[in-house]
PDB file of N, CA, C and O in Angstrom, chain B, residues numbered from 101:
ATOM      1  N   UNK B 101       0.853  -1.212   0.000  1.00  0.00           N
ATOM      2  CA  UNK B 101       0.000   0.000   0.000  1.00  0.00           C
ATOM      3  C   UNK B 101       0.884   1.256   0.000  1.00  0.00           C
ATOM      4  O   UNK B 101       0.652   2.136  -0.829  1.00  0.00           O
ATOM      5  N   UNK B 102       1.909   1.391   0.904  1.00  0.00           N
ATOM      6  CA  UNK B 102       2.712   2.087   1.236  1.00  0.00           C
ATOM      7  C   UNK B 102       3.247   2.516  -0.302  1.00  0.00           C
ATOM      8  O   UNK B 102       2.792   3.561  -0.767  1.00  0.00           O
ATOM      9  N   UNK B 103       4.145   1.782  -1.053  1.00  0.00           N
ATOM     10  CA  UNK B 103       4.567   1.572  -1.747  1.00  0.00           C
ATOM     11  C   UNK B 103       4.226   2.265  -3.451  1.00  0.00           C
ATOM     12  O   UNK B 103       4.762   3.072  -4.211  1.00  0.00           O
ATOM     13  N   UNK B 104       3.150   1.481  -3.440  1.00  0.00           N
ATOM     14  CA  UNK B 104       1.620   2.637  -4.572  1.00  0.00           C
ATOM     15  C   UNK B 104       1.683   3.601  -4.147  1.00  0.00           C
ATOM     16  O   UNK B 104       2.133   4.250  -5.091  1.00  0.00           O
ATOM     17  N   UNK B 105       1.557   4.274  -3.341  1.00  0.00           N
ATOM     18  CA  UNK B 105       1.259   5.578  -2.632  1.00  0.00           C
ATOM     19  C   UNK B 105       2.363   6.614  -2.825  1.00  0.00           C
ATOM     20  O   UNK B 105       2.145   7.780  -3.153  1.00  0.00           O
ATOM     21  N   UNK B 106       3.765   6.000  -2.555  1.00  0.00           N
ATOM     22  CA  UNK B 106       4.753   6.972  -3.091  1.00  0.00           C
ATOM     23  C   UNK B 106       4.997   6.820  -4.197  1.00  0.00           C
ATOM     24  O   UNK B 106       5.594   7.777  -4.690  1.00  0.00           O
ATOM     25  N   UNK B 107       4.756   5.834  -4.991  1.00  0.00           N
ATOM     26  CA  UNK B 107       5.107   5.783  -6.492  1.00  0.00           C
ATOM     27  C   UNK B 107       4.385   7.008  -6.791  1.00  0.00           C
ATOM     28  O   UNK B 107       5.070   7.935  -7.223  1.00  0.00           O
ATOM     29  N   UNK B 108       2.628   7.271  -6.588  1.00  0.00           N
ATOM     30  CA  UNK B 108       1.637   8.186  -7.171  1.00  0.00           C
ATOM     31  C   UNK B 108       2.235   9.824  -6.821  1.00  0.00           C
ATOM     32  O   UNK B 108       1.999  10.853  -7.454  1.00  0.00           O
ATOM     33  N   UNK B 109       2.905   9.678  -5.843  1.00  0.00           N
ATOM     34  CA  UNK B 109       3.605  10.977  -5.111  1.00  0.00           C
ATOM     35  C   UNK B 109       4.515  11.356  -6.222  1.00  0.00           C
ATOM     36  O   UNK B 109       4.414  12.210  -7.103  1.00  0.00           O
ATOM     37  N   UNK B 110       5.667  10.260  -5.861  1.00  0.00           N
ATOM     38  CA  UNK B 110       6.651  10.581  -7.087  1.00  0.00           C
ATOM     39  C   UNK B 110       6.282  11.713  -8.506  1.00  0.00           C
ATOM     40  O   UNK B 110       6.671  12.841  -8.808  1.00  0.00           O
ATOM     41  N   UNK B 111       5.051  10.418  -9.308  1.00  0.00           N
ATOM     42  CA  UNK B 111       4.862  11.008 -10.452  1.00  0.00           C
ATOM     43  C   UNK B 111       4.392  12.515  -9.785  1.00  0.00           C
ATOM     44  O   UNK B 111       5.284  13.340  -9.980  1.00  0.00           O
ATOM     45  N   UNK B 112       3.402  12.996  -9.162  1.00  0.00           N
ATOM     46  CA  UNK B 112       2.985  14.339  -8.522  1.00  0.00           C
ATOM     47  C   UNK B 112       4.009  15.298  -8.586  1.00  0.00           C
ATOM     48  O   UNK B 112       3.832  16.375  -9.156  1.00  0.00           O
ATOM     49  N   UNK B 113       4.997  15.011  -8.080  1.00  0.00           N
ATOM     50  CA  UNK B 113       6.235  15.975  -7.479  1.00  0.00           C
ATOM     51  C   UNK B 113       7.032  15.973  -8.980  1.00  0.00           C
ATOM     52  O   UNK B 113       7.295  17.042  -9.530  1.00  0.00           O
ATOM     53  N   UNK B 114       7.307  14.962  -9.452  1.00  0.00           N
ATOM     54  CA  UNK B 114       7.540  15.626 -11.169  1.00  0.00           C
ATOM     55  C   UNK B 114       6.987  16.467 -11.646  1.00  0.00           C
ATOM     56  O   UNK B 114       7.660  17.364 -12.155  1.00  0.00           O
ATOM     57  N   UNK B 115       5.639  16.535 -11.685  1.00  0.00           N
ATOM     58  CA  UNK B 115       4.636  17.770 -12.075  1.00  0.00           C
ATOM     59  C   UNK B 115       4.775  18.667 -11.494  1.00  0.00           C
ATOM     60  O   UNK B 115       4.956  19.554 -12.328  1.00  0.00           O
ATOM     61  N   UNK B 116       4.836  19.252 -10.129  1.00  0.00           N
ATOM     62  CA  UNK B 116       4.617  19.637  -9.322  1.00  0.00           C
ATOM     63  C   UNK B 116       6.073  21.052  -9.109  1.00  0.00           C
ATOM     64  O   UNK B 116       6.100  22.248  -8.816  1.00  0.00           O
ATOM     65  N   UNK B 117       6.999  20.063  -9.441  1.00  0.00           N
ATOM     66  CA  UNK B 117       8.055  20.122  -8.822  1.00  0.00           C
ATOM     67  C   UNK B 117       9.001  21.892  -9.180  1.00  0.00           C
ATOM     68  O   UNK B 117       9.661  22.726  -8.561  1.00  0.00           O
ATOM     69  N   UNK B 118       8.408  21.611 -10.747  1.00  0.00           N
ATOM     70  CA  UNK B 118       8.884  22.786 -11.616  1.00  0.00           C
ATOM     71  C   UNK B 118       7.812  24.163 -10.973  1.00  0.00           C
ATOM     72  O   UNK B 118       8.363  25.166 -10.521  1.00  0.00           O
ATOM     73  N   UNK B 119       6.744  24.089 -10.995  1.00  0.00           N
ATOM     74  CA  UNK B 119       5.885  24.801 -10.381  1.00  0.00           C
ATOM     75  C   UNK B 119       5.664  25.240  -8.437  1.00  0.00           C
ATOM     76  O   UNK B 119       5.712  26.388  -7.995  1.00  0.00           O
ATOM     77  N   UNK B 120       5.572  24.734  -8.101  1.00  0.00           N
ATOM     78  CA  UNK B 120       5.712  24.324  -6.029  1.00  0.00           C
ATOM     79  C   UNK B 120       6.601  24.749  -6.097  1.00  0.00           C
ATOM     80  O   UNK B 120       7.117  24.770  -7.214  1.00  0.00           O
ATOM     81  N   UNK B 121       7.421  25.424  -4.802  1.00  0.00           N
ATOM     82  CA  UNK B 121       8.600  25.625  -4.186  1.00  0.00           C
ATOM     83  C   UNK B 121       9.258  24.354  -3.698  1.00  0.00           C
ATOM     84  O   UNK B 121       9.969  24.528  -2.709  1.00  0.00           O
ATOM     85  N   UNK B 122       9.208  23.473  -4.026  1.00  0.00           N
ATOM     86  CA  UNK B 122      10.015  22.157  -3.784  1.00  0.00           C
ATOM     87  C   UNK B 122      11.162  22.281  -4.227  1.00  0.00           C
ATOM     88  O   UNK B 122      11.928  21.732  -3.435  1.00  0.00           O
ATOM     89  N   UNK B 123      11.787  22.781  -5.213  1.00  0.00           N
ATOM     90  CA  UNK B 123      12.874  22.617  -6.417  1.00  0.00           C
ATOM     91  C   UNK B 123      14.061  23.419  -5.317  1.00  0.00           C
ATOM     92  O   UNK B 123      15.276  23.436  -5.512  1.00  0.00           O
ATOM     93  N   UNK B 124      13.217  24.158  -3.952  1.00  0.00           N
ATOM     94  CA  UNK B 124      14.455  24.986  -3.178  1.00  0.00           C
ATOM     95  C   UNK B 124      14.983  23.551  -2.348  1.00  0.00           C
ATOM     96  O   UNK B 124      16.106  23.428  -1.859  1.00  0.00           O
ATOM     97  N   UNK B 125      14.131  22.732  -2.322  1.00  0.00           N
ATOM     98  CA  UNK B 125      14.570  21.986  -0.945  1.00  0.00           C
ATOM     99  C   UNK B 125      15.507  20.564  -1.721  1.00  0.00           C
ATOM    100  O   UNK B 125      14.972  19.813  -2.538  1.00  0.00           O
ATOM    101  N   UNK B 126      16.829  20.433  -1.305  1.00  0.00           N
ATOM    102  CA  UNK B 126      17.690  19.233  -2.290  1.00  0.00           C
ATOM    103  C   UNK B 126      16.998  17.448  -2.332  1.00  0.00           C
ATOM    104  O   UNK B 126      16.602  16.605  -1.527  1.00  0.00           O
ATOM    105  N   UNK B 127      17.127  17.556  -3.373  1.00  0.00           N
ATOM    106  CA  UNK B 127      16.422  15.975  -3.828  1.00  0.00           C
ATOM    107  C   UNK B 127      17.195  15.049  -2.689  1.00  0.00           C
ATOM    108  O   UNK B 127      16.537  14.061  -2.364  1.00  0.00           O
ATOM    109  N   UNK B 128      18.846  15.239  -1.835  1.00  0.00           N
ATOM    110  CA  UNK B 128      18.757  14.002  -0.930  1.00  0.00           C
ATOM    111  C   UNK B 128      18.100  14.440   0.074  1.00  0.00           C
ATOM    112  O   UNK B 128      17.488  13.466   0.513  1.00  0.00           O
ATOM    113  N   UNK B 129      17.861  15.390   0.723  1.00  0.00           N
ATOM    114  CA  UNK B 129      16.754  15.373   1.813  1.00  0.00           C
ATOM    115  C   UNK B 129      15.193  14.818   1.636  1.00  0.00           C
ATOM    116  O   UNK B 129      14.572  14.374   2.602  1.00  0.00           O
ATOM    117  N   UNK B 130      14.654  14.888   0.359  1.00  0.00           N
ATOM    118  CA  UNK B 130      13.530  14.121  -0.104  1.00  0.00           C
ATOM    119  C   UNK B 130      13.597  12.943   0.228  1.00  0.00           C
ATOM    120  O   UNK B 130      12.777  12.475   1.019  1.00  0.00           O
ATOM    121  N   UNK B 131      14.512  12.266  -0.263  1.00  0.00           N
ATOM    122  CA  UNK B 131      14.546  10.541  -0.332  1.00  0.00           C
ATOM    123  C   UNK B 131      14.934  10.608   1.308  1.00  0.00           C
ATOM    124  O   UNK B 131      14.286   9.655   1.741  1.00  0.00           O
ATOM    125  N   UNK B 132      15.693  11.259   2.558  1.00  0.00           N
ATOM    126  CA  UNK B 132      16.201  10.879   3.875  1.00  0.00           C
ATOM    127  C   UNK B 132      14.718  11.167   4.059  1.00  0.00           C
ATOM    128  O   UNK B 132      14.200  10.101   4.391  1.00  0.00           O
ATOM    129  N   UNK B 133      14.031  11.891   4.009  1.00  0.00           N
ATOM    130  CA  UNK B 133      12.652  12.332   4.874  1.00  0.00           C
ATOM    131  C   UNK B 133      11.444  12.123   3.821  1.00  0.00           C
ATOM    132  O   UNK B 133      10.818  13.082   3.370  1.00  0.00           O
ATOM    133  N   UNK B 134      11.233  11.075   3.548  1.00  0.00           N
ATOM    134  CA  UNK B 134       9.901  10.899   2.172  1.00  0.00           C
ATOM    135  C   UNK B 134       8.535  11.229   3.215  1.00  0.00           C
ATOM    136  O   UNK B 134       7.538  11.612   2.604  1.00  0.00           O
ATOM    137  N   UNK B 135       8.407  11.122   4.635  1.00  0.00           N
ATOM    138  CA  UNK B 135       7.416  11.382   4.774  1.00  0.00           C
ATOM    139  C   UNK B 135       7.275  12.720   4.860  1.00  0.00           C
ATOM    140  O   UNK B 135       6.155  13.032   4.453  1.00  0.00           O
ATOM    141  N   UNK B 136       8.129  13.971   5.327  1.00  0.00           N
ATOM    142  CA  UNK B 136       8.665  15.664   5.269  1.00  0.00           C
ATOM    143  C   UNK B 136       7.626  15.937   3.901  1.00  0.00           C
ATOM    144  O   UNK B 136       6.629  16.655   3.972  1.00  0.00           O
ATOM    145  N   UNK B 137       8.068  15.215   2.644  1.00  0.00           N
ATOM    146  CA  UNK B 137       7.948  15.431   0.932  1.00  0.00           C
ATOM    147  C   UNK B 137       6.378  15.515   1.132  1.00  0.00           C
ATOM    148  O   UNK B 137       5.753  16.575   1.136  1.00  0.00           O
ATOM    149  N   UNK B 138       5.620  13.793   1.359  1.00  0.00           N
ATOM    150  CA  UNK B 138       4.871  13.653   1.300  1.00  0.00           C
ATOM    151  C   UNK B 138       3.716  14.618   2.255  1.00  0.00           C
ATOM    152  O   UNK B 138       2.542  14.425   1.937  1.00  0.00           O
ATOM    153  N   UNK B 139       3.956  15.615   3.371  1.00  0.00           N
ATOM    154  CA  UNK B 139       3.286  16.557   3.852  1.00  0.00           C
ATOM    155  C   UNK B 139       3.581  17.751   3.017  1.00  0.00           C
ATOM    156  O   UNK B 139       2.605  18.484   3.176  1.00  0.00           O
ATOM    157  N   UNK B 140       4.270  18.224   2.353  1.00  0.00           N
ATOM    158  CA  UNK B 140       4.479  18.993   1.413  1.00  0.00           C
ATOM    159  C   UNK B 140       3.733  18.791  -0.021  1.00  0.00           C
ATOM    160  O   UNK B 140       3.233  19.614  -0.789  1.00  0.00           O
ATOM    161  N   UNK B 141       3.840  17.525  -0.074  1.00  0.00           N
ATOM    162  CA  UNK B 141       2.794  17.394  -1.675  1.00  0.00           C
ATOM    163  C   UNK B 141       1.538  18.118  -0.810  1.00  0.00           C
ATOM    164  O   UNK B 141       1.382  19.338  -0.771  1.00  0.00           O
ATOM    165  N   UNK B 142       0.869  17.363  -0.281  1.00  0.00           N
ATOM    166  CA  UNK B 142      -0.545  17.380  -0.208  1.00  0.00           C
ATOM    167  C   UNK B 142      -0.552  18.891   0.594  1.00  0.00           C
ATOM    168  O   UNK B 142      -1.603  19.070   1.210  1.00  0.00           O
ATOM    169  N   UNK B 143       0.173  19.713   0.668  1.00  0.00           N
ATOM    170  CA  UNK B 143      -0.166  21.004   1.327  1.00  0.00           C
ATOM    171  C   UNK B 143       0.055  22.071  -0.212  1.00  0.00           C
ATOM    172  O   UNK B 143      -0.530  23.137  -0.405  1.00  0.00           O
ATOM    173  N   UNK B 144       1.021  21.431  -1.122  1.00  0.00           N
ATOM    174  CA  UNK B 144       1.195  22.261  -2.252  1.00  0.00           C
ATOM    175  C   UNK B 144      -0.248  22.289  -2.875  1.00  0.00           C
ATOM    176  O   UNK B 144      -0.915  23.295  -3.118  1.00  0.00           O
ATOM    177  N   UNK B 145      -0.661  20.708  -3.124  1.00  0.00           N
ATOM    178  CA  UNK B 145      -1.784  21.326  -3.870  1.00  0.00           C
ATOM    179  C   UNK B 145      -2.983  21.280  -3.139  1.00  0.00           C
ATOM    180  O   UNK B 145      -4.015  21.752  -3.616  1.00  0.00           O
TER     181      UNK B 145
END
């Protein structure tokens, strides 16, 4: 379940990524803190 769930994130934050202020915060802190990312998707959009 887990698993599906960040895959669907992933693709999101590709989209997302160029647009959202995400692009300030470095891609290895994403992958150390995926759950940090994942409160950030769902607050971006």
């Amino acid at each position: 379940m887990r698993a599906s769930i960040i895959g669907s994130i992933r693709v999101r934050q590709s989209r997302v990524t160029p647009i959202g202020p995400i692009p300030s915060v470095p891609r290895e802190r994403r992958q150390q803190t995926p759950m940090v990312s994942h409160t950030i998707d769902l607050r971006a959009l």
